[in-house]
C-alpha positions in Angstrom: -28.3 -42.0 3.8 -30.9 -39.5 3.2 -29.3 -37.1 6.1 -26.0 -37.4 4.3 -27.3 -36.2 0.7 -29.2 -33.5 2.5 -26.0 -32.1 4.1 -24.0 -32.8 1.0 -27.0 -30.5 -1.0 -26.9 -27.8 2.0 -22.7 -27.5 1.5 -22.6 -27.1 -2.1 -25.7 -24.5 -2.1 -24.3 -22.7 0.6 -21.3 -21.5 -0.4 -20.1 -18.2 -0.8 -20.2 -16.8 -4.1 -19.6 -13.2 -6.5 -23.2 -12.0 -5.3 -22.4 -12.5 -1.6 -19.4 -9.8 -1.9 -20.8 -5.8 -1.3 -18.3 -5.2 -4.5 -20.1 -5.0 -7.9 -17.8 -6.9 -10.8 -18.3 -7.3 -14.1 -16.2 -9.0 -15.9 -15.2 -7.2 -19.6 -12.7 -9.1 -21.0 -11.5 -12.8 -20.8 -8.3 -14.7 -22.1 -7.6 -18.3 -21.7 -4.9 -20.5 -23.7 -6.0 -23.6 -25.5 -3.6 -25.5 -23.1 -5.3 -28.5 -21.8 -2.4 -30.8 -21.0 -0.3 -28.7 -19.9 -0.1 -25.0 -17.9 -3.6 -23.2 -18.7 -3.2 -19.5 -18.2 -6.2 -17.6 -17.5 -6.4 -13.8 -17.7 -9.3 -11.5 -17.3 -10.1 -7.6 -16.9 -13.0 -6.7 -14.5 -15.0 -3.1 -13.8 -15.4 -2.5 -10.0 -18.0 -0.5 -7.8 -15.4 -0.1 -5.1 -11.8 -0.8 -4.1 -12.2 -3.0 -1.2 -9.8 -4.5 -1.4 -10.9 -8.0 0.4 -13.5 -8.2 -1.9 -10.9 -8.1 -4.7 -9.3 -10.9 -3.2 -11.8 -13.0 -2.6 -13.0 -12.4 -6.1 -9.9 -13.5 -7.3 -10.1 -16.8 -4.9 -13.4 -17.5 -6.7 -12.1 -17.5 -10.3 -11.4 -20.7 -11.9 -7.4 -22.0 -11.2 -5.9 -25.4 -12.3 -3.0 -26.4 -10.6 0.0 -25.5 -12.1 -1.5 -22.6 -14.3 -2.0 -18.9 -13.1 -5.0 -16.9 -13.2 -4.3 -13.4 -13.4 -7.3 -10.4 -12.7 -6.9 -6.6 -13.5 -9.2 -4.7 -11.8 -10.4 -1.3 -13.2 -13.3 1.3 -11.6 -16.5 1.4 -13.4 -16.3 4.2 -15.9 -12.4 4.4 -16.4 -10.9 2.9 -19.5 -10.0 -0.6 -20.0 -9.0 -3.1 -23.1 -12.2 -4.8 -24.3 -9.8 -7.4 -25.7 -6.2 -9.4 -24.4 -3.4 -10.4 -26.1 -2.3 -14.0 -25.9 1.0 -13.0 -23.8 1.9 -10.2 -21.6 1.8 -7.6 -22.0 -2.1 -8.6 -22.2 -3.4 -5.4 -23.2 -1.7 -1.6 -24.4 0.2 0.2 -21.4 -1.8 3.0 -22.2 -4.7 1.7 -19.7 -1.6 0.7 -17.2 -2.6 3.8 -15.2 -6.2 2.7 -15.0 -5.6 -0.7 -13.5 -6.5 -0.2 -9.9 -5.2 -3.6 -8.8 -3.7 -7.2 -10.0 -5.0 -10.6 -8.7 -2.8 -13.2 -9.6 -2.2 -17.1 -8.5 0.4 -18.4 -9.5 1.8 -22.2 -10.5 2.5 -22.9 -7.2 -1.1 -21.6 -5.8 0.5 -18.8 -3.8 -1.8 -15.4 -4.5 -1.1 -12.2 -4.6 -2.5 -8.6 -4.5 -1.0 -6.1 -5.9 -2.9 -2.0 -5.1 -1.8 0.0 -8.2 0.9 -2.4 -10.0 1.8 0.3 -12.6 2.5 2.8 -10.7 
């Protein structure tokens, strides 16, 4: 029994996390409905160091999703404009930072994910 919690306690604290990516985020701006019953849409803007675009992805995979929701991420550099607040619907923030976003996470209802370089341009 002992062997089995140790394992279990070794899989959860080993995972792979934000920190392990070489990518710094920081996350600026959030959104999420008050939905709890039914779709919950999450939205959020993030600064990166870099434009790898893996660790984009995989930051994407690490935000929170509930099945049949979405989570959406816009990724912007670190020093470029971005909305320090979202609107409840899109679009979540004014087109005049379109041309900053460097990239779009997004998972959608049916848990397929997508990543799109540029999607305003």
């Amino acid at each position: 029994m002992a062997l089995i919690i140790c394992i279990m306690l070794w899989n959860a604290f080993s995972q792979r996390g934000v920190a392990d990516l070489n990518t710094r985020f920081n996350e600026v701006a959030t959104y999420r409905n008050e939905n709890n019953t039914g779709p919950v849409r999450r939205v959020s803007v993030v600064t990166v160091s870099d434009s790898v675009w893996t660790d984009l992805e995989a930051y994407g995979n690490l935000q929170p999703y509930t099945k049949l929701g979405t989570t959406e991420v816009f990724y912007f550099m670190e020093g470029s404009d971005y909305p320090a607040k979202l609107n409840s619907s899109a679009p979540y923030f004014p087109e005049s930072y379109n041309s900053a976003v460097i990239g779009k996470y997004e998972k959608n209802a049916s848990g397929l994910v997508s990543l799109k370089k540029y999607p305003f341009r």
